[in-house]
N, C-alpha and C positions, 0 to 999 in steps of 0.2 A: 504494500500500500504506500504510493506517495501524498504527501500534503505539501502543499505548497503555502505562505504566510508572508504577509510585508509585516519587516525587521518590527515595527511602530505597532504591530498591530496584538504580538503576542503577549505583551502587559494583560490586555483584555483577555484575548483567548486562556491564558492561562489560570488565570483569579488572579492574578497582582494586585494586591493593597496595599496602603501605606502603612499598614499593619506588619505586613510580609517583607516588607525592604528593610534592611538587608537580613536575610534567613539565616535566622539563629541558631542555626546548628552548621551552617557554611554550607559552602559546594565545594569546596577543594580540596583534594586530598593527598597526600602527600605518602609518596613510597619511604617508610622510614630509614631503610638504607639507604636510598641515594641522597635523602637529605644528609643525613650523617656522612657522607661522602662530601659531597658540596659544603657543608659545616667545616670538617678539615681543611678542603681545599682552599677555600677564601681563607683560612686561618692563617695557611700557610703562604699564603701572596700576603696578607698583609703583614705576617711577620719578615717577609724578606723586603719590605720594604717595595713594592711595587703597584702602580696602581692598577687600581680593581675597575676592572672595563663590562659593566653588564646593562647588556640591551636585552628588548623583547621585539621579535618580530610577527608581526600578524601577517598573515596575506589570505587573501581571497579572490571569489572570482576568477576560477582556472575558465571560464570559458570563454570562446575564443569571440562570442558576439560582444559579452559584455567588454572584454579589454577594448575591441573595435569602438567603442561606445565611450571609450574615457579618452584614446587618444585625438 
């Protein structure tokens, strides 16, 4: 089964209230070992004196109409 939704519209579809922002119990969950890796890791850049480079990249829209549509 597909659904399709514009981004604006699934607050509604979904029941979002102001009640519900932001969900107290989280959405994110974290693998405890590799945090505990990463935890090291930054320890150890910042202990050698280096600086700490961290980004997030998002991307979407692999398809080839909508990139046609931004350029």
């Amino acid at each position: 089964m597909t659904c399709n939704a514009a981004v604006l519209s699934l607050p509604y579809a979904l029941g979002t209230t102001v009640e519900t922002i932001p969900f107290s119990s989280g959405f994110l969950k974290t693998d405890p070992q590799k945090a505990a890796f990463w935890r090291e890791k930054l320890l150890m850049m910042r202990l050698k004196d280096r600086p700490m480079r961290i980004g997030l990249v998002w991307a979407g829209a692999p398809h080839a109409e909508v990139q046609a549509a931004e350029g």
